[in-house]
C-alpha positions as CSV (number, residue, x, y, z in Angstrom):
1,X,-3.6,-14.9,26.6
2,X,-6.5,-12.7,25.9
3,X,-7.9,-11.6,22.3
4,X,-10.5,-10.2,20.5
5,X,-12.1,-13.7,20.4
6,X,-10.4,-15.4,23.9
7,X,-10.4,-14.7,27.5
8,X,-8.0,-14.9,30.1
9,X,-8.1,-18.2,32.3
10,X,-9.9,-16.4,35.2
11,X,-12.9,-15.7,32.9
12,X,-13.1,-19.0,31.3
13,X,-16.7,-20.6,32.0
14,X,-19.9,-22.3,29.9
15,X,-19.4,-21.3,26.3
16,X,-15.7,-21.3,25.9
17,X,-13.1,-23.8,23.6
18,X,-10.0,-24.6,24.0
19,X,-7.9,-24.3,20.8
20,X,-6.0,-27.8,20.2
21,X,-4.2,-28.3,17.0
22,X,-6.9,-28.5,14.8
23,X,-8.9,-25.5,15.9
24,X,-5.5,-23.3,16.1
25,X,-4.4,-23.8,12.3
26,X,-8.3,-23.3,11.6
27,X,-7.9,-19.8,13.3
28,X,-4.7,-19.1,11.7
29,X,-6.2,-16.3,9.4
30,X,-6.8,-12.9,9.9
31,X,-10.3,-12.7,8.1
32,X,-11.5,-15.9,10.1
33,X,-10.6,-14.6,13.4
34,X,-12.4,-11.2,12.7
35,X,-15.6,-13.4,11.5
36,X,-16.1,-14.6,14.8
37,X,-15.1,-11.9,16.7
38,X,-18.0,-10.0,15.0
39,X,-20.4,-13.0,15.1
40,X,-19.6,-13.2,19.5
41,X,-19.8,-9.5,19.6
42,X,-23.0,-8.7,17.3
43,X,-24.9,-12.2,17.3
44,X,-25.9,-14.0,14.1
45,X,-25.3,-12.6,10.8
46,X,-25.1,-13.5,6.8
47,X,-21.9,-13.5,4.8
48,X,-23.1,-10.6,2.9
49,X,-23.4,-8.7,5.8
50,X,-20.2,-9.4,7.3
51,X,-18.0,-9.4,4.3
52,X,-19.1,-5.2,4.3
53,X,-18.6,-4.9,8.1
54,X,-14.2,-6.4,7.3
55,X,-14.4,-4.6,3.8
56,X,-14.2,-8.1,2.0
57,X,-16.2,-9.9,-0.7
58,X,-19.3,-12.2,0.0
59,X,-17.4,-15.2,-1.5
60,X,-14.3,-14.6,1.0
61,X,-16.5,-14.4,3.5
62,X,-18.2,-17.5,2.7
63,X,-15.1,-19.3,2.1
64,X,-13.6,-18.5,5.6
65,X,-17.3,-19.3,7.2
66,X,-17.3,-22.9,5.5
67,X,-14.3,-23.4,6.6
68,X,-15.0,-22.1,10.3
69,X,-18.0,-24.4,10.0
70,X,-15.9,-27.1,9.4
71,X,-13.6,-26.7,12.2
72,X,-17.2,-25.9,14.9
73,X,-16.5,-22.8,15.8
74,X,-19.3,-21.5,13.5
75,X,-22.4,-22.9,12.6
76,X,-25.6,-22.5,10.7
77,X,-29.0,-20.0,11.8
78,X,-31.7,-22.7,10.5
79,X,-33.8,-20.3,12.3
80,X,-33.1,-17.2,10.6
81,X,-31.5,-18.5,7.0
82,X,-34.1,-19.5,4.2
83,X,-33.7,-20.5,0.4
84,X,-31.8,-17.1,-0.4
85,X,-29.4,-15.9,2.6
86,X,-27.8,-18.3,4.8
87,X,-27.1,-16.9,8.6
88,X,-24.4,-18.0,10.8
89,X,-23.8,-18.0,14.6
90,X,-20.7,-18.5,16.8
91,X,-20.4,-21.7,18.8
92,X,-18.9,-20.2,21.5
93,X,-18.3,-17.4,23.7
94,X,-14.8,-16.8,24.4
95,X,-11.7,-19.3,23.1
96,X,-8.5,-19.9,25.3
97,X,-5.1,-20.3,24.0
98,X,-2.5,-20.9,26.7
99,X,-0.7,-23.8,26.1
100,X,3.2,-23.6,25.3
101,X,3.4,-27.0,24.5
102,X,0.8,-26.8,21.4
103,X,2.5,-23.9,20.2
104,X,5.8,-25.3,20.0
105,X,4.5,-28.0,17.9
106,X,2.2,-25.9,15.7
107,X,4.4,-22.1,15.6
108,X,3.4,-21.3,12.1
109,X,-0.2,-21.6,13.3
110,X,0.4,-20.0,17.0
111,X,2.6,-17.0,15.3
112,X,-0.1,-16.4,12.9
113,X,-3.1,-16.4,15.3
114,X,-1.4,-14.2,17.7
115,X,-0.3,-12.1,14.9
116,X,-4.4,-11.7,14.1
117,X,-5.0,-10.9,17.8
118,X,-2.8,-8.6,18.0
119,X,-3.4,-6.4,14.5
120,X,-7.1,-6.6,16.0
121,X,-5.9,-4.9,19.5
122,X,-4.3,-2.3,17.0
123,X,-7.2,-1.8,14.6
124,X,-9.6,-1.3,17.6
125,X,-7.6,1.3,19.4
126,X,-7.4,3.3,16.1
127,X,-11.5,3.1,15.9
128,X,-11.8,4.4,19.0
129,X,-9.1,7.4,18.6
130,X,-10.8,8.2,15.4
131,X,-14.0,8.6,17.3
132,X,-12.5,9.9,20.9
133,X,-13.7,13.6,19.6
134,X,-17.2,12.9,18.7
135,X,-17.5,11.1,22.0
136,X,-20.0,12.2,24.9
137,X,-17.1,13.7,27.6
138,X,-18.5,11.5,30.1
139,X,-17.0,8.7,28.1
140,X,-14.0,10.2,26.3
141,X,-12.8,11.1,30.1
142,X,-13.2,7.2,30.6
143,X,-10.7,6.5,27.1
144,X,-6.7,5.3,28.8
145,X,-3.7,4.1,27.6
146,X,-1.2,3.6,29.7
147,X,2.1,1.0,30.3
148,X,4.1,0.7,33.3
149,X,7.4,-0.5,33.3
150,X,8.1,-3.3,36.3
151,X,10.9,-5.8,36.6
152,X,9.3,-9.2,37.5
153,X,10.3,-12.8,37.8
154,X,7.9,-15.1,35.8
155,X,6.2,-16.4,38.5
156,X,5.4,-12.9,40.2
157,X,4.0,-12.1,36.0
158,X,1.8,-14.8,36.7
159,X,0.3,-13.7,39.8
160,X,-0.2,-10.3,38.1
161,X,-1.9,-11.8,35.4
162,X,-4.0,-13.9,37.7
163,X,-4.9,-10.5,39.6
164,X,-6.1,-8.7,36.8
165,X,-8.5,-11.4,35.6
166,X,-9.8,-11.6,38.8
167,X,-10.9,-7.6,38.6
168,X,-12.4,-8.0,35.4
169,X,-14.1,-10.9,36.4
170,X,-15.9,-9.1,38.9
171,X,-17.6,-7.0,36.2
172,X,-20.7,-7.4,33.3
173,X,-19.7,-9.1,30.6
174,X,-21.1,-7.7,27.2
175,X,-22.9,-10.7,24.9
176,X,-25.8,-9.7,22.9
177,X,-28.0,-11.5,23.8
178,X,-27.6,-9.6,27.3
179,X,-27.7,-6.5,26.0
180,X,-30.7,-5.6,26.9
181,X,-31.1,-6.6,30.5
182,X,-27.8,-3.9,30.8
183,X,-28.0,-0.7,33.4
184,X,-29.4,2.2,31.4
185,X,-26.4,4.1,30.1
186,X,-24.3,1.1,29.8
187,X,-22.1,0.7,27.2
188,X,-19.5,-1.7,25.8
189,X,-16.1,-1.3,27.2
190,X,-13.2,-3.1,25.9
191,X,-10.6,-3.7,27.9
192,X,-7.4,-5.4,27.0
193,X,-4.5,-6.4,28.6
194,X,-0.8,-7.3,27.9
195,X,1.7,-8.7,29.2
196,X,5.3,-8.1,27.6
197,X,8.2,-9.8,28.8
198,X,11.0,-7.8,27.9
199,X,13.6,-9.7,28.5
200,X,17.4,-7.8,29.2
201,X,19.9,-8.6,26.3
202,X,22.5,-11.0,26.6
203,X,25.5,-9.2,27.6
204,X,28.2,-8.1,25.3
205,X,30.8,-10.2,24.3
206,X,34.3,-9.5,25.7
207,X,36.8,-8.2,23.1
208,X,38.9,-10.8,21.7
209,X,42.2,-11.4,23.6
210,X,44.2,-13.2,21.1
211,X,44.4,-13.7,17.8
212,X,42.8,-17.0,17.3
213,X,39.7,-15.5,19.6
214,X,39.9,-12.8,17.0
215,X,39.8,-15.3,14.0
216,X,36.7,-16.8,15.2
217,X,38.2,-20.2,16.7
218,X,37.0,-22.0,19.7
219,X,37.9,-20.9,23.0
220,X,36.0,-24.0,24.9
């Protein structure tokens, strides 16, 4: 699984976490998951600051960074804060979340995280259309979204999903503290993938052939 604040397997290296049980219900908020989003994608930052940026109160914002504290995903700028503003940084890089088993015990928590994730994917696509017109051409001719339709069996899914990391992996990953040693002209691209499975529905019942069928009683 891949989100606004995860990578895929393939990419995961120095600076990533693991979501276990604890750090999945901490992440089981929408506002939380956007805080460190913005803190991996734009570095350190106050709660001020980032409570304008989701269109929140500085007290939410605090709230949700304590709490993100507590869990050690965020932590404290001693560098930056002083008596009056208190700055916060992201742990890590990059969280994974791929395991089936801690989901099955936790699916409040998994449903809501992915749930974030995904209204993230959505709310980033719709800043981008918004600004696809005001966009230089060279990169508006650059903007896709496409879907194909194929007809896999799991483990052939798997290898496609291994495959694709594997491409991205192969190019520049945006941090900002990096930003500056980037290829004049280089930009930040987001690319996210998803994988669907859309499985066939069951198929239809046969009509009933008798009248206890037809009653609703037992037929095995």
């Amino acid at each position: 699984m891949a989100d606004a604040v995860e990578r895929p397997d393939g990419l995961d290296g120095e600076g990533a976490v693991v979501l276990d049980a604890k750090g999945l219900r901490a992440l089981a908020h929408p506002v939380r998951v956007q805080l460190v989003g913005l803190l991996r994608k734009y570095g350190p930052s106050t709660a001020t600051r980032l409570a304008e940026r989701l269109g929140v109160n500085s007290g939410t914002a605090s709230y949700h960074l304590r709490q993100l504290g507590a869990a050690g995903f965020v932590e404290e700028d001693t560098e930056r804060g002083n008596a009056r503003e208190r700055w916060w940084r992201s742990v890590h890089r990059t969280t994974s979340f791929n395991d089936p088993e801690l989901a099955e015990r936790e699916p409040e928590a998994a449903l809501a995280y992915l749930q974030s994730i995904a209204a993230i994917y959505t709310l980033r696509t719709q800043q981008t259309l918004n600004g696809l017109q005001t966009m230089p051409r060279a990169w508006r001719n650059t903007f896709d979204m496409s879907d194909w339709a194929l007809r896999l069996t799991p483990e052939e899914t798997a290898t496609l999903y291994r495959e694709l990391t594997d491409v991205i992996a192969r190019y520049r990953r945006d941090a900002p503290e990096t930003a500056a040693c980037a290829p004049e002209g280089a930009e930040r691209v987001a690319v996210i993938t998803q994988i669907l499975p859309e499985l066939d529905a069951p198929a239809a019942s046969p009509l009933p052939s008798s009248p206890q069928e037809e009653e609703g009683s037992p037929t095995s």
